[in-house]
Phi, psi and omega in degrees: 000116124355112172295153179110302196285148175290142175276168184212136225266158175355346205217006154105326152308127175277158194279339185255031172280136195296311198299304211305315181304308171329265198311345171294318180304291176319323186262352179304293190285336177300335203250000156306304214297314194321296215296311159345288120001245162323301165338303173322277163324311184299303162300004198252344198275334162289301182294359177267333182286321199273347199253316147304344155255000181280334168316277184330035220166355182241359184219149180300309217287304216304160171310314205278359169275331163268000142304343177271347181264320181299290182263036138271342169312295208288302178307308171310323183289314182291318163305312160328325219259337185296300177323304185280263189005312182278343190254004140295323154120062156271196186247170209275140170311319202251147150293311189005170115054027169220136162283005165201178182188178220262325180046258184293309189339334200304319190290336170216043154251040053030326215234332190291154158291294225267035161252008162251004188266329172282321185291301177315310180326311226276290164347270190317320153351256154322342163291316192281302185310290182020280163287309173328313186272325186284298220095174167280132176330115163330329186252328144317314194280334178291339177320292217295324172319301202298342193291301156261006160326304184277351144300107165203131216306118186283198206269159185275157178229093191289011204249338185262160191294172195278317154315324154314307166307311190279012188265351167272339175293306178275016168270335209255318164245098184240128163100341186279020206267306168308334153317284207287347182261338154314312146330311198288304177308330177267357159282308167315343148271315148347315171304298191302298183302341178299292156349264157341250178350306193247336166297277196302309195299237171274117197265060172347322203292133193100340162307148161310118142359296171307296203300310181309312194264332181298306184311314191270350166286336161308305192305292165001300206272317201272343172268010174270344288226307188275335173278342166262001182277319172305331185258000163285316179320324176290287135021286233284336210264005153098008196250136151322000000 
């Protein structure tokens, strides 16, 4: 080698060429960027993941709010369903507030009549307070007003005969006899789910104080439990 001359790298190239340190430098930082990058996606994919399924949770048409609707229907009803099941004579579905409980059952109790004797039970239950607590549609009740609005009863007639009264008498409550004994079953069904619930199921009463407001806020909930289910169900399902 000749003093003086420059070195040069395989190609030929001087090795202090301005141009060659540039593209080194360049491919240098591409492959920061790469690296960089990459991290990026790798840490990106949980917050990408976790952000595709909560979409599914934010609109009536996605799925997954009606799946979400669905089994809070189905939970609530199977939580409703613990008082009667224990008053067929199973064991409490739930632990909470039981010194025992069905446990492992869990696995063919599906199989059972009277845990699907309890789940009906538990429905027909919750259908009726339902109504009972909603009422009639406004425009069902106005149907049903305008259908007899124009029935209306004269002034007693002390001069007609005692038949004559009574046949105004059964015009002026015609439909309340039926009124009233409806009335009477669904308070007797109201009894009945109460029963079930603070008797058969967990029985607050006699408890320490904590265990007494636990146990009854517990009930509470479980007999409110297929009526908030239904009506989330309602919700997630685009209905009022």
């Amino acid at each position: 080698m000749s003093l003086g001359k420059p070195l040069v790298d395989s190609k030929g190239e001087p090795l202090n060429n301005p141009q060659q340190q540039e593209k080194e430098r360049n491919d240098f930082y591409d492959i920061i960027g790469k690296i960089i990058d990459m991290g990026v996606k790798i840490v990106g994919v949980i917050p990408y993941t976790i952000a595709r399924i909560l979409d599914n949770f934010i609109d009536n048409e996605k799925g997954g709010i009606k799946v979400l609707g669905a089994a809070l229907l189905v939970g609530g009803v199977v939580l409703s369903s613990d008082g009667f099941f224990q008053a067929f004579g199973g064991k409490p579905l739930f632990p909470w507030y039981e010194s025992e409980w069905i446990g492992m059952g869990w696995l063919w109790v599906w199989t059972k009549v009277n845990f699907w004797a309890a789940v009906v039970v538990s429905l027909a239950v919750q259908w009726i307070e339902s109504q009972a607590i909603r009422g009639k549609d406004p425009n069902k009740a106005k149907a049903d007003y305008d259908s007899v609005k124009h029935h209306t009863v004269p002034e007693k007639n002390k001069s007609a005969i005692d038949l004559v009264e009574a046949r105004r008498l059964e015009y002026k409550r015609s439909g309340m006899s039926e009124r009233s004994v409806l009335g009477l079953f669904i308070l007797l069904v109201f009894l009945m789910d109460f029963a079930a619930t603070f008797i058969v199921g967990r029985n607050p009463w006699g408890q320490p104080p904590l265990t007494f407001f636990g146990i009854l806020i517990y009930n509470t909930c479980t007999i409110l439990a297929g009526e908030t289910g239904f009506a989330l169900w309602r919700k997630a399902n685009g209905k009022n």
